[in-house]
N, C-alpha and C positions, 0 to 999 in steps of 0.2 A: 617476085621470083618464086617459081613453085618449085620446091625442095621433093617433094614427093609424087612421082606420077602417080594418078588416081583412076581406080579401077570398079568392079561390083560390089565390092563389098562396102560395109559403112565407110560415109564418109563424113569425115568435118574438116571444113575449112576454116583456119586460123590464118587471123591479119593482128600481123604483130610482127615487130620492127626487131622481135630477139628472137628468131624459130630456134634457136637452140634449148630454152625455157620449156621446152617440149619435150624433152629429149627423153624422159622419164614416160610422160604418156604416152609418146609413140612405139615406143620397147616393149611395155606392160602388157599389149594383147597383139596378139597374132594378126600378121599381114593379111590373109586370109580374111579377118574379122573386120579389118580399120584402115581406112586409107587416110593419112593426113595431108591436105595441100595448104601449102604457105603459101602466104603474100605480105607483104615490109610494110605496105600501103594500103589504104584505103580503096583510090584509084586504081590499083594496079588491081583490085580484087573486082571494082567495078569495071573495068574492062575486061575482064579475064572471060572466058567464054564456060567457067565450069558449070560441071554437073550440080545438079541441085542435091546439096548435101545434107545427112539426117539432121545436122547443127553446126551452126558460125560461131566461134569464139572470135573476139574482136576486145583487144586491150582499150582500154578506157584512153591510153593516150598513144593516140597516131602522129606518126610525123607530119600530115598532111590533109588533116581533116578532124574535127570532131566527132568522137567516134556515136555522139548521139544522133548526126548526120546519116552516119555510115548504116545506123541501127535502123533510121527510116526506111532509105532507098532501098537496104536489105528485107525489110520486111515488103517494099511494095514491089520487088521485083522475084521475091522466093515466099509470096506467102503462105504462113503455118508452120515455115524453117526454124525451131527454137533459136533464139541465138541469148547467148552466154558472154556478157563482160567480164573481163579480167582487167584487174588491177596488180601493179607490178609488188604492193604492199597494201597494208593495212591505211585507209585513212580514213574517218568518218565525214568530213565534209568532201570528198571521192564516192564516197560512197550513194552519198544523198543526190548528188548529178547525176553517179551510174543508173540509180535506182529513178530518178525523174523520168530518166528513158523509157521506162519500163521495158527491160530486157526478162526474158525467161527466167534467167540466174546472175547473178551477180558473185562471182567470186576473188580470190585473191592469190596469189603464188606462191608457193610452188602447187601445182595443180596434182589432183591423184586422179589417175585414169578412169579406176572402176567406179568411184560413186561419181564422178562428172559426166560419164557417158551410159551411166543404166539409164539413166531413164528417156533415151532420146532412140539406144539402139535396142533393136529385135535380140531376145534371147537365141 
């Protein structure tokens, strides 16, 4: 389901089954500057026809897919895309799967806008 139409300016696309968990980063910088589009699922993000966004955040657990899966196919069909794991909490043996993926970033929630997305978007 994509909650936010996506336009020129940055964008990330997040796959994650709570887009409300967002709700904070998407507020914190101007529409102008950030476009976010949602997807619940995995599939639903691999079907989806978007644009190639500046970075994927994709939570560690999908309803529908391993999201180290998800990490692949997204790297071989956007490659160079950072993308960024989220986990819904702190866990260290979470952590060591996220990170086996070898994702860009590995983080945890609640998410802050500005040091998660400096270094992916244009000043």
């Amino acid at each position: 389901m994509m909650i936010v139409s996506c336009s020129d300016s940055a964008l990330v696309n997040v796959v994650d089954a709570r887009p409300e968990d967002y709700a904070s980063v998407a507020s914190s910088l101007p529409a102008d500057r950030l476009q976010m589009c949602f997807f619940t699922s995995g599939r639903e993000a691999l079907r989806s026809n978007a644009a190639a966004p500046n970075v994927w955040i994709v939570n560690l657990r999908l309803p529908d897919m391993a999201s180290a899966d998800l990490l692949e196919m997204l790297r071989w069909r956007y490659p160079g895309t950072p993308i960024v794991i989220v986990n819904d909490q702190y866990d260290a043996g979470c952590e060591i799967v996220a990170r086996a993926a070898a994702p860009d970033m590995y983080l945890c929630k609640p998410l802050e806008a500005d040091w998660l997305l400096r270094p992916f978007m244009d000043s």
